[in-house]
N, C-alpha and C positions, 0 to 999 in steps of 0.2 A: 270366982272366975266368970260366971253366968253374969253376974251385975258389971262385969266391966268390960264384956264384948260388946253390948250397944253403944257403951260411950264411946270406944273407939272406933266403932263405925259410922260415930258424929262426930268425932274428929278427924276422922278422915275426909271423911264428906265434906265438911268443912274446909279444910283445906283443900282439897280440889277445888270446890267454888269459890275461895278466892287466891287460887292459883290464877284458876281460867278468868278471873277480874283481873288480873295481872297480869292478862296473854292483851296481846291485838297484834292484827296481821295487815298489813301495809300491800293497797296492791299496787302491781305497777303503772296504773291507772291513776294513780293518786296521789294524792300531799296528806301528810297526819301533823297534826298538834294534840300536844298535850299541855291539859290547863289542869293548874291543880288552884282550885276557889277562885277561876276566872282569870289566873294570871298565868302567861304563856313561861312552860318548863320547859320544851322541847320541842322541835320541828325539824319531823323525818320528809326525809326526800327520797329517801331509798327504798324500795319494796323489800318486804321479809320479814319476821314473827319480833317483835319487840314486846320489852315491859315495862309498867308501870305501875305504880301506886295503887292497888283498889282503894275506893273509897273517898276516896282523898283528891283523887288524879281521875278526869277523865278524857277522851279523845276526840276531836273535830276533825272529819277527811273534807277534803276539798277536790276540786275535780281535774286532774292536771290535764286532761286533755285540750284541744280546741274547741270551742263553742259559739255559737251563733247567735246573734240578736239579729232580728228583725224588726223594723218596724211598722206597728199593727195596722196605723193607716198614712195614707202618703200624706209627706210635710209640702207645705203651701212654700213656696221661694219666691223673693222679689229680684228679677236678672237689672243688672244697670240699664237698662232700657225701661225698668218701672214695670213688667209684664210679671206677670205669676206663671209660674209653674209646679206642679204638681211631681214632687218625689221621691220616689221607694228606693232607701236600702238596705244596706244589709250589714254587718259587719263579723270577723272574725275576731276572737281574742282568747287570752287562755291568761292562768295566774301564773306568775313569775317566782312572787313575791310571798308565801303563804304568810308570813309574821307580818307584815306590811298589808299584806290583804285584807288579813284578820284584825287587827287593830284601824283600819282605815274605813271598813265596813261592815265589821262584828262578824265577818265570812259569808255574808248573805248575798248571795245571786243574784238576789233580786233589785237591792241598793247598787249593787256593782254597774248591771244593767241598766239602771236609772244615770250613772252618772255617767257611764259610756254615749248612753241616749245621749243627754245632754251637750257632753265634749262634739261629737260628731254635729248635733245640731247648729251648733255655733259656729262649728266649722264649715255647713254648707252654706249657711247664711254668707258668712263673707265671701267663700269664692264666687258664688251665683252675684253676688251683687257685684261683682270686679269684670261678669261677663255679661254677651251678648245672648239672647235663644239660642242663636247658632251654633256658638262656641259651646255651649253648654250641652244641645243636642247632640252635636258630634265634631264640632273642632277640637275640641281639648278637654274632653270627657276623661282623657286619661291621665291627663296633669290634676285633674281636679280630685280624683280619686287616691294617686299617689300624694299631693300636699297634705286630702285629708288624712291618710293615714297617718303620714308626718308628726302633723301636729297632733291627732290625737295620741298617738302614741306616747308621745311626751308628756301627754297630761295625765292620761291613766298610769303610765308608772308611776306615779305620786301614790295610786293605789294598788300597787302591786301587779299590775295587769299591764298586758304586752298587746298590740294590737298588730296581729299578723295581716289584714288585707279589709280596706272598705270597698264597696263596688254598690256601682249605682244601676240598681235593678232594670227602673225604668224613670224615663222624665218627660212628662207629657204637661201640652198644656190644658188650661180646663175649660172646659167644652166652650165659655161663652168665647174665649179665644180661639180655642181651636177651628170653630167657625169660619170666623174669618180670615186663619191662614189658611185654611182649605179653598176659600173662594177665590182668596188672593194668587192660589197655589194652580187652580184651575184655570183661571184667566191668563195664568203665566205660562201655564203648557197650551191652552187655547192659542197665544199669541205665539206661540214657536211651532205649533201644528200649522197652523197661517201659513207663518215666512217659510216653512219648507213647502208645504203646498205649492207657494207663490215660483221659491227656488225650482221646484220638479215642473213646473208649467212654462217657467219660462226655458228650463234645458230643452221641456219635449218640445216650444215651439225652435228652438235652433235645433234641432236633432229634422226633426221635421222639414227645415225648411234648407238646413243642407242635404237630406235625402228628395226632394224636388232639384234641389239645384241640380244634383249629379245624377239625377232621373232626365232631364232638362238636356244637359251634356251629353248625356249618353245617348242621347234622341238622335242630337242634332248630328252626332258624330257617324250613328249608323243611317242618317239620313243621306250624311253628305256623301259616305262609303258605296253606301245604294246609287246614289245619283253617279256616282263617277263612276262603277261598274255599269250600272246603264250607258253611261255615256261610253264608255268604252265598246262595251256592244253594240250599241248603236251604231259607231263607226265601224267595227268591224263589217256589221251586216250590212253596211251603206258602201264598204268596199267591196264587199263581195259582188252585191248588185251591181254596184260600176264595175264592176273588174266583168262577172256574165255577161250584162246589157252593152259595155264597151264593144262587144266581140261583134254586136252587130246590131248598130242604133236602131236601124229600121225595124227592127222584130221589138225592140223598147218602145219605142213608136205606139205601134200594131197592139203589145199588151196595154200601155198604159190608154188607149183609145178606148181597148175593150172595159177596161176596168170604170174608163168616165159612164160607158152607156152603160153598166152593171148600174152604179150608181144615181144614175139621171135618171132609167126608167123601172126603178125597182118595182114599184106599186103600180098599178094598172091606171089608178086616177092621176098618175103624173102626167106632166103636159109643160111642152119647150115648144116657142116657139122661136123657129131659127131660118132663115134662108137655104135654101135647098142647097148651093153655092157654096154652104159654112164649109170651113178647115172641120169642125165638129164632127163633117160628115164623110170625110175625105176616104175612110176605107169600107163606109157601105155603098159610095159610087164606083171606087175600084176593084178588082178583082182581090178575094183576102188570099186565094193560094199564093198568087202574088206579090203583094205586099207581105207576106209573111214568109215566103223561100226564104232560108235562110241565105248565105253567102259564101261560099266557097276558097 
């Protein structure tokens, strides 16, 4: 009984280790194949503990998620116009297809990558050459993104792969071009900085030269307002004095006399010579109480 308690604790053992050769667990993460001497037995899609063959059978996962290719350095493009451009992208994709995948590229990531590279490349080549820089920079950046996924899409499901979105990172040109759209780019905003200039100078000289005019108007109009209120008091004060001095010429006379000699002998070195005889002198030969009584 002693000599056959070890054996059957190597037969146990035994069979547990190749139980657990006969366990795999599928996650839901993933695609499994089973190849038994290289040739596909089975392809699970489902996550949850499956069995197979030890020995004989063994298992490939695949990665069913979505995954990314990038490319390492920007691809050089010729746009119908014969100019280069410089560009980065990117692409999505995942595996559809695991037994199609695996027979198409032995499951390797890396061939998949290469041949998605490829489909995408060829596919930028022609849309860029069907377009302008511009079109390319930003008129139709999104058709060209959508055709390419299009067609690649179509190409890589030959190998089991699904291309969910290309996008084009960036597209630049390369420097010795880019130069000289920048110059071109500058002189082209220099000449529209100009013509507004030119536009703001010539409003501010009409802005300008209607604000004289109706500076001008407004002169003339409170000049003429002035004058005719002058003129109006003028005449008023010119009736008044006629309407006073009316009441009795003589005494209008007698002031306006006074007011000549005010004026004739203001300053000491003035000097008139007149005839004794003048009108000039008519009320320093007559009596002024006299000629100045008023009249009753």
């Amino acid at each position: 009984m002693r000599g056959r308690a070890p054996f059957a604790a190597g037969i146990a053992l035994a069979a547990l280790v190749i139980t657990s050769m006969a366990m795999f667990t599928v996650d839901q993460r993933q695609f499994a194949i089973v190849l038994q001497l290289g040739e596909i037995k089975d392809v699970v899609k489902e996550p949850g503990l499956r069995f197979k063959w030890p020995l004989i059978q063994n298992v490939r996962f695949f990665e069913r998620r979505i995954m990314t290719f990038e490319s390492p350095e920007p691809e050089r493009f010729i746009t119908s116009e014969k100019k280069n451009v410089l560009v980065d992208a990117f692409v999505k994709w995942r595996i559809i297809d695991p037994r199609l995948y695996y027979i198409s590229v032995s499951g390797d990531e890396t061939r998949a990558q290469i041949r998605i590279a490829q489909t995408v490349n060829a596919g930028l080549r022609e849309e860029f050459g069907k377009r302008t820089v511009h079109e390319v920079v930003s008129g139709q950046r999104e058709d060209i993104m959508e055709q390419m996924r299009s067609k690649a899409d179509a190409d890589t499901r030959k190998i089991g792969v699904q291309i969910i979105d290309v996008r084009l990172k960036r597209v630049d040109l390369p420097t010795e071009v880019s130069e000289s759209v920048y110059r071109r780019m500058e002189a082209e905003r220099k000449r529209v900085a100009n013509e507004l200039r030119s536009q703001g100078a010539a409003e501010a000289e009409r802005i300008r030269a209607d604000a004289d005019r109706q500076r001008e108007i407004i002169i003339a109009e409170a000049y003429r307002d002035a004058q005719k209120l002058k003129g109006e008091g003028d005449a008023k004060a010119t009736a008044i004095y006629a309407h006073a001095f009316g009441r009795n010429p003589e005494f209008y006379s007698f002031y306006r006399s006074l007011e000549a000699y005010r004026q004739s002998f203001r300053n000491k070195s003035d000097m008139m010579v007149l005839e004794p005889s003048s009108d000039f002198f008519k009320y320093l030969r007559s009596g002024v109480a006299t000629a100045a009584k008023p009249k009753r």
